[in-house]
LOSEPA-655408 format. One line per field, with one value per residue: residue number from 1; y negated, z negated, x negated of N, C-alpha, C in turn. Coordinates in pm, whole numbers, plus 50000, padded with zeros to 5 digits. Layout:
BEGIN
lummi: [NUM	...];
nyy: [Y	...];
nzz: [Z	...];
nxx: [X	...];
cayy: [Y	...];
cazz: [Z	...];
caxx: [X	...];
cyy: [Y	...];
czz: [Z	...];
cxx: [X	...];
END
This chain:
BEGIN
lummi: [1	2	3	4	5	6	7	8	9	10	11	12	13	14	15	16	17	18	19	20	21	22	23	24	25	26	27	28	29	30	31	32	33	34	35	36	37	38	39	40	41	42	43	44	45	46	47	48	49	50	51	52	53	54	55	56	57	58	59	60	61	62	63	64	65	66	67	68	69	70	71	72	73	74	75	76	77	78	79	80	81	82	83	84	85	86	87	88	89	90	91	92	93	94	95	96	97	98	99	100	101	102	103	104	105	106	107	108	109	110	111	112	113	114	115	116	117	118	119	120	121	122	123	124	125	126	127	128	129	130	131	132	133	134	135	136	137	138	139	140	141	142	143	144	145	146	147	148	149	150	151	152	153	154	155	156	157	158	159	160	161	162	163	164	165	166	167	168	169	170	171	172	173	174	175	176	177	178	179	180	181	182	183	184	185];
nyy: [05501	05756	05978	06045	06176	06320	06068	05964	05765	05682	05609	05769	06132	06277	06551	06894	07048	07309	07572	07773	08097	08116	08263	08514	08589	08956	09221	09477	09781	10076	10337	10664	10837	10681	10547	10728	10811	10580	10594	10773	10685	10523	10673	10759	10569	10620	10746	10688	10606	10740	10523	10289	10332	10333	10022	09927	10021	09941	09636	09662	09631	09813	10000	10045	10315	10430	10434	10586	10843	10933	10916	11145	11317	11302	11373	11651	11756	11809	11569	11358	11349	11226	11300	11435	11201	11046	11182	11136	10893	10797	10957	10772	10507	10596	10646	10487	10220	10200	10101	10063	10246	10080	09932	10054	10222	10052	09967	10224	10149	09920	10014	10180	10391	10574	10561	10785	10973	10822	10779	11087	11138	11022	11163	11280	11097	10945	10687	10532	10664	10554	10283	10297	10347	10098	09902	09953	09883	09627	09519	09548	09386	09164	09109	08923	08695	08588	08793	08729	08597	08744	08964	08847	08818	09072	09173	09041	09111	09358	09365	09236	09440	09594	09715	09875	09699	09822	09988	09861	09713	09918	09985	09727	09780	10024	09927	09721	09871	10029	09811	09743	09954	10002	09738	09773	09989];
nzz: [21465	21234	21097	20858	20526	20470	20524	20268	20199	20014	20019	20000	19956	19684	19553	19498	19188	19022	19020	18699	18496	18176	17965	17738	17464	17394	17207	17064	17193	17115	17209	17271	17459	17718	17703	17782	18038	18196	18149	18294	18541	18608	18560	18779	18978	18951	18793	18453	18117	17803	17566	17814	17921	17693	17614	17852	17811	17564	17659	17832	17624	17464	17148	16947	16788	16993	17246	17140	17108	17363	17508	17376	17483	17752	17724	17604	17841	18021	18203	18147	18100	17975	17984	18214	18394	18347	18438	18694	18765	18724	18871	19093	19012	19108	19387	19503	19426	19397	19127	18874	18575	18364	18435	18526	18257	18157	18322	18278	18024	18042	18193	18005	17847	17628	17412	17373	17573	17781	17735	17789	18045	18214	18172	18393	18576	18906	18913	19075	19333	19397	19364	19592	19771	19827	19813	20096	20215	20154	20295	20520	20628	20546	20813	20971	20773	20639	20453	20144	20083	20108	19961	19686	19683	19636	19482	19247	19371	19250	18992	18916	19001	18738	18730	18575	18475	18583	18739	18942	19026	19119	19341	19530	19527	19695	19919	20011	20098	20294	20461	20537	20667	20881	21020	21121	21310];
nxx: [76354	76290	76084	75996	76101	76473	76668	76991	77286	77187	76896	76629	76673	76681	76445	76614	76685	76466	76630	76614	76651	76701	76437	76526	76456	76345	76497	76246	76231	76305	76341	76276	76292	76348	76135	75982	76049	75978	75714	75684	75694	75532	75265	75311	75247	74939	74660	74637	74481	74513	74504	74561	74816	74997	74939	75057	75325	75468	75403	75625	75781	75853	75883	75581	75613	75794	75624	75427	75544	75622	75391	75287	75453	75445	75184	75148	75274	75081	75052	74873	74549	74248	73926	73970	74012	73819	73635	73672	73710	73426	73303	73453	73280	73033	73038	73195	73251	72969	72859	72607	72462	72520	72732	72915	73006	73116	73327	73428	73518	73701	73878	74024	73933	73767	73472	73309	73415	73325	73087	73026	73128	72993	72731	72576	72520	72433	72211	72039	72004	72318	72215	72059	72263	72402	72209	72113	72345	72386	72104	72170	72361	72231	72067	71774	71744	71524	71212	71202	71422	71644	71520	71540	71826	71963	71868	72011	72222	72224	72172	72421	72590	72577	72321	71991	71710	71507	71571	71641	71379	71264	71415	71424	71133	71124	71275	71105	70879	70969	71092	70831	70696	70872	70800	70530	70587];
cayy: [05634	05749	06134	06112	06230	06230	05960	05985	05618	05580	05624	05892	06242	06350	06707	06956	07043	07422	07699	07865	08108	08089	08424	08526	08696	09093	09332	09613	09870	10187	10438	10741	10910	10564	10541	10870	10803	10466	10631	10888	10574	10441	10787	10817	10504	10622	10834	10633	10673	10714	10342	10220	10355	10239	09937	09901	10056	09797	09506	09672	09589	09956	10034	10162	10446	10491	10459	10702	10954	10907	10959	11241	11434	11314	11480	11767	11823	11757	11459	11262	11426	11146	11379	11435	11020	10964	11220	11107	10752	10753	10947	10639	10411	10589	10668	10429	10114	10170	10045	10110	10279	10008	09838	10201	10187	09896	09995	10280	10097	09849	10117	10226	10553	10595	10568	10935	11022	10750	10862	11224	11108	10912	11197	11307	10951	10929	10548	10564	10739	10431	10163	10298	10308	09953	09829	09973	09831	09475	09454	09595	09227	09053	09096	08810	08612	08601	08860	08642	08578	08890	09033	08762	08861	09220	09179	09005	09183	09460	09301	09172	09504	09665	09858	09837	09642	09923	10050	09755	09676	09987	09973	09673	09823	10059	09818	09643	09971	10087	09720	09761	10074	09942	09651	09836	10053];
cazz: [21417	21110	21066	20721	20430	20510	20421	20218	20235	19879	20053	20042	19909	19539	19547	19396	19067	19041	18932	18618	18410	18066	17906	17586	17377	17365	17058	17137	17274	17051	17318	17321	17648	17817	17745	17863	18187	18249	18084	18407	18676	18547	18620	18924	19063	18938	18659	18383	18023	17676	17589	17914	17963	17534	17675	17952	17734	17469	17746	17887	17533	17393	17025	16892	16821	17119	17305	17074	17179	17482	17550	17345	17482	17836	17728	17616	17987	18114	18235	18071	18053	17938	17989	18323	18426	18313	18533	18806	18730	18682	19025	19150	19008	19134	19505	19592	19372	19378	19009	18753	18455	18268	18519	18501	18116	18111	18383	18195	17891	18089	18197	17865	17819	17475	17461	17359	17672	17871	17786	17876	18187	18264	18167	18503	18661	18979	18905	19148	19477	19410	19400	19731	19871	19754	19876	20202	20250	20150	20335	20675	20606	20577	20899	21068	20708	20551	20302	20009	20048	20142	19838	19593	19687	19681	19309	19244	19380	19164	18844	18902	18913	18627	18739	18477	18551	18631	18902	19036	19039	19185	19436	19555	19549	19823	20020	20044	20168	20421	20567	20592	20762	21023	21094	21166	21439];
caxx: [76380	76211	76061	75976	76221	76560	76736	77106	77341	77155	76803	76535	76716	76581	76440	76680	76594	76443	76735	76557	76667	76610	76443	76578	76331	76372	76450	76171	76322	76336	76402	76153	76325	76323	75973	75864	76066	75846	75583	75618	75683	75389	75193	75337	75144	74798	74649	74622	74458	74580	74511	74627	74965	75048	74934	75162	75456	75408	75458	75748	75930	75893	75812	75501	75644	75835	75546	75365	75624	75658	75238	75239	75534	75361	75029	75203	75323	74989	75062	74747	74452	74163	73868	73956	74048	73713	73566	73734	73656	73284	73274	73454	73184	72940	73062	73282	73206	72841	72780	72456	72540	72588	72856	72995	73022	73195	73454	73539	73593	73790	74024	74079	73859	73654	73301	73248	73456	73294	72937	73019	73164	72848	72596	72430	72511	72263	72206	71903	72142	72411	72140	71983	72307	72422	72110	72119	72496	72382	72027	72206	72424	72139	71967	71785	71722	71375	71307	71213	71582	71680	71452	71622	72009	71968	71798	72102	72417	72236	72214	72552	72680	72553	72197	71927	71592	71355	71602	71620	71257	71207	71451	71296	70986	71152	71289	70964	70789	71083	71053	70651	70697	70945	70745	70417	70598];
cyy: [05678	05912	06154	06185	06183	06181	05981	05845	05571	05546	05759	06021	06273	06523	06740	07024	07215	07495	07760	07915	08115	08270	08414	08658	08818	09161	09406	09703	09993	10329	10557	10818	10762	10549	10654	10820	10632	10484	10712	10785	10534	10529	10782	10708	10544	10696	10676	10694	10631	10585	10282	10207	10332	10097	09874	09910	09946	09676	09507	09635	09713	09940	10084	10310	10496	10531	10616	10840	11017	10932	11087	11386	11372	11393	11634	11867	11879	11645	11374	11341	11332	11193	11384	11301	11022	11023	11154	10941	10726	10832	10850	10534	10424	10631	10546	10217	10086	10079	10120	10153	10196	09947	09980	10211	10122	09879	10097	10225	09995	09939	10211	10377	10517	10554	10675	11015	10942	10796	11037	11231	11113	11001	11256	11182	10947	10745	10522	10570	10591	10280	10160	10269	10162	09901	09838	09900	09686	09435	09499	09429	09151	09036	08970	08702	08627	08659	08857	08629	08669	09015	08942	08771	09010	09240	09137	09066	09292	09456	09258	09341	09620	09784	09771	09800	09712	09946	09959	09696	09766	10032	09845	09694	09936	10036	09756	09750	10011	09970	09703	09817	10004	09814	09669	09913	10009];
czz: [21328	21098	20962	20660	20513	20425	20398	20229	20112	19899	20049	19921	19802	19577	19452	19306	19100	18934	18859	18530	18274	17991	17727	17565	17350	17257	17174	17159	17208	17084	17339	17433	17724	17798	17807	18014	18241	18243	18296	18566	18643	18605	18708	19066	19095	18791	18572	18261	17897	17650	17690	17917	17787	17552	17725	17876	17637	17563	17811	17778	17477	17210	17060	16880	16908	17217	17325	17148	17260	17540	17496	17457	17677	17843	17699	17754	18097	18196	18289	18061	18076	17978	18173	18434	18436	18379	18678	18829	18728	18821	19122	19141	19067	19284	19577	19557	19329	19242	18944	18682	18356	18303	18513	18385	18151	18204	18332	18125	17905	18087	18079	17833	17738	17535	17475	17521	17800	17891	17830	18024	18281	18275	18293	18622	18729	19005	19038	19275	19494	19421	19528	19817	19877	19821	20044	20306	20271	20239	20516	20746	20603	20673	20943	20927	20605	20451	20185	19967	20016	19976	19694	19533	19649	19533	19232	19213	19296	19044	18823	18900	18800	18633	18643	18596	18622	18778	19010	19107	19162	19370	19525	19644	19693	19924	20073	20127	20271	20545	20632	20687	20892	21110	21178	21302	21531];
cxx: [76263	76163	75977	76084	76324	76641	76890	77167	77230	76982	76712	76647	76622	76548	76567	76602	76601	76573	76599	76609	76618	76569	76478	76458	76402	76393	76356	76258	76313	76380	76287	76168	76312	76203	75925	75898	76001	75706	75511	75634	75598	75275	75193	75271	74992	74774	74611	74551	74553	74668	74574	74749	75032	75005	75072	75284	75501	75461	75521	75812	75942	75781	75716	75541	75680	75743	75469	75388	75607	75479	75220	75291	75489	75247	75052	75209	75272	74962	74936	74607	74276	74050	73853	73972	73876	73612	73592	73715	73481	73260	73305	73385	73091	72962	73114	73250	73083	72829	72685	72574	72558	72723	72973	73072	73127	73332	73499	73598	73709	73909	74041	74053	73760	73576	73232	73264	73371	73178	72934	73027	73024	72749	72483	72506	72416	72283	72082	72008	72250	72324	72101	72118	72374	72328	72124	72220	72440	72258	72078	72312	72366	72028	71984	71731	71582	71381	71240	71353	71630	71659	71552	71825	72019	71916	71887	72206	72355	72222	72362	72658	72602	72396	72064	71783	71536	71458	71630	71507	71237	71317	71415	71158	71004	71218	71189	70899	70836	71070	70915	70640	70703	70884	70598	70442	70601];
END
């Protein structure tokens, strides 16, 4: 008795071949009420910006223009409001995703908010406050491992996300003094 493949009179059974349909390439879609109403299922997951959601519209198969439309007569409604994304976004970099202001930057611009809007966003960024707590997170993970190491990773995960040298140095530099402390008591 055999418990490999099973076998047919003609021997081992061929896989069946995969059902695929074939896609037929799209006209764009020319619809400026069908875009608004994806435009607003689209919203209705998550705020989105400008850029983003003409994006998305675009790779649903909608005209340019439709799109156009269809963002404006969204922003019209209130819908969209870029300005406020980007507030609301750069408090998420700096609360929740602990990044520098450069890693900040660069996730706005990802999510599709200007630069003008991005650096307003950004302007009283406590880059300093998100490093300490970033640090704090990662050296509470590294108990127990020598802190050459410790000092080496932590210089690291904060270059990696986006905090400029000095605040790194100097965070560091108060890590080093916090562990002095604690070891003296």
């Amino acid at each position: 008795m055999s418990f490999g493949a099973p076998k047919g009179p003609q021997g081992p059974k061929a896989p069946r071949p995969r059902r695929t349909r074939a896609l037929k390439p799209q006209e764009p879609i020319d619809d400026a009420k069908a875009a608004f109403a994806a435009a607003l299922r689209l919203l209705g997951y998550r705020a989105r910006s400008r850029q983003e959601l003409h994006q998305r519209l675009v790779q649903k198969g909608y005209t340019e223009g439709a799109a156009d439309a269809a963002i404006a007569r969204a922003e019209a409604a209130g819908f969209i409001d870029d300005r406020a994304h980007a507030q609301r976004l750069g408090q998420r970099a700096q609360q929740t995703k602990l990044l520098g202001a450069r890693g900040a930057r660069f996730y706005l611009r990802r999510m599709g908010i200007e630069e003008a809007q991005a650096e307003e966003a950004l302007r009283e960024y406590d880059e300093e406050g998100a490093a300490r707590r970033l640090a704090e997170k990662k050296l509470a993970s590294m108990k127990g491992l020598p802190e050459e190491v410790k000092r080496k990773r932590l210089a690291s995960a904060l270059g990696r996300r986006g905090f400029s040298s000095t605040t790194v140095s100097r965070c560091l530099r108060e890590s080093k003094e916090a562990g002095g402390s604690k070891e003296e008591d």
